[in-house]
C-alpha angles and dihedrals in degrees: 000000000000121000084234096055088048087054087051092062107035073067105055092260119127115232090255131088109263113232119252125198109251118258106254109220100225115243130213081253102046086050105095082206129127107199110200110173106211087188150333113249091187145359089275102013120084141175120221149167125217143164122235131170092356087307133104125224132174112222125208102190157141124259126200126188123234127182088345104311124101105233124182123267135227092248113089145077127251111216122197120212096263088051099042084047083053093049092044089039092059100036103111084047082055102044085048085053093057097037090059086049089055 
């Protein structure tokens, strides 16, 4: 016997592989998201607004296309409702703030 088999049982573990539930790929049918694009900031770059798990976001992100789809990116920012009302909420102050950079 290995000295890996003896450790597996000096643990409580048996000397066979225990059996794991296979990983599940998600399907556009299994996803509980709504995807509704306001509006595309660049060619590759979009704003949307979707519900997941009973809550509503508003993404800002980067999409890539693979095999043909366009799939999102890691780039981006996920905002929730009280962070998107603050945005909202500061944007003349923002738009101030750029105007004077200009």
């Amino acid at each position: 016997m290995s000295r890996w088999g003896k450790r597996k049982e000096k643990f409580g573990g048996d000397s066979e592989a225990k059996a794991y539930p296979n990983k599940v790929a998600k399907t556009e049918d299994s996803d509980d998201s709504e995807n509704i694009v306001v509006c595309e900031l660049s060619g590759k770059r979009r704003v949307s607004v979707r519900s997941w798990q009973g809550k509503i976001w508003v993404d800002i992100r980067d999409f890539y296309e693979k095999d043909g789809k366009v799939l999102p990116g890691k780039k981006g920012i996920t905002l929730n409702m009280d962070q998107w009302n603050i945005l909202r909420d500061h944007i003349e102050e923002i738009d101030e703030a750029v105007s004077e950079k200009s």
